[in-house]
Structures are given as structure tokens and as C-alpha cells.
N, C-alpha and C positions, 0 to 999 in steps of 0.2 A: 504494500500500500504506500502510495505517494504522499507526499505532508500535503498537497492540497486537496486530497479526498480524506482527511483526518478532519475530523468536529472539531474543531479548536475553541474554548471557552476560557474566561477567566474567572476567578474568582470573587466571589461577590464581595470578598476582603477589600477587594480592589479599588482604587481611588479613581477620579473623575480625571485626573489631570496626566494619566498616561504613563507616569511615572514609577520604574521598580518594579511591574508588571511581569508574571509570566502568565503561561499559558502552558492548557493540558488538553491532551487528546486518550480519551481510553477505548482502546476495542480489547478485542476478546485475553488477547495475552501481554497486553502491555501497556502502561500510560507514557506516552511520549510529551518530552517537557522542550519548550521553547520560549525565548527571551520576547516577549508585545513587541519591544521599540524595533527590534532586530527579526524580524522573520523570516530573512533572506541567509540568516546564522545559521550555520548547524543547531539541531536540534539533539536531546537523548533520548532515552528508553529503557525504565523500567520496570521489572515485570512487577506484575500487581502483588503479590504476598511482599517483594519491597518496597511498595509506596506503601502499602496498608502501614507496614512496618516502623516507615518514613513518617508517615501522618499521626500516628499513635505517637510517637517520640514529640514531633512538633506540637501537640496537642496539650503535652504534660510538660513541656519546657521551659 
């Protein structure tokens, strides 16, 4: 799959002014992460049991 057939969303965290922004795309075996101001950057990809992982850690931080 091509990053432009990815859903990309941000999160509602997120400020009006654009700034410090990322972005997430989840299908079935991966959330791939990418920089809002930059989308033309490489992007990553990790699999779901490490973002759960990821987001339980940030959750409790």
C-alpha cells in the first residue's frame, strides 16, 4: 500500500495552528506514522501490539 491510499488522521490532541503535528494511518498490520508539516518525508511503521505498547507508556507518562 502507497502512503496516498493510507487514511491519514490526526489527532484530536492537535492544535489549530499546524504546528508539532503528526499523523497516523492504521490498517490491518501496522500504524504508519508521519510528520503534518512534512509529508513528502519518509514516513514509519509500527506494528500494532507496539503502538498499543507505545500509547499505554504515553498514557501513564
Amino acid at each position: 500500500m502507497s502512503d496516498t491510499e493510507l487514511a491519514w488522521f490526526k489527532s484530536s490532541y492537535s492544535g489549530t495552528q499546524g504546528d508539532n503535528c503528526i499523523e497516523v494511518a492504521v490498517t490491518e498490520r501496522a500504524v504508519h506514522v508521519r510528520d503534518s508539516k512534512d509529508v513528502e518525508h519518509p514516513l514509519f511503521a509500527v506494528g500494532r501490539d507496539g503502538w498499543a505498547q507505545f500509547v499505554r507508556y504515553a498514557a501513564h507518562g
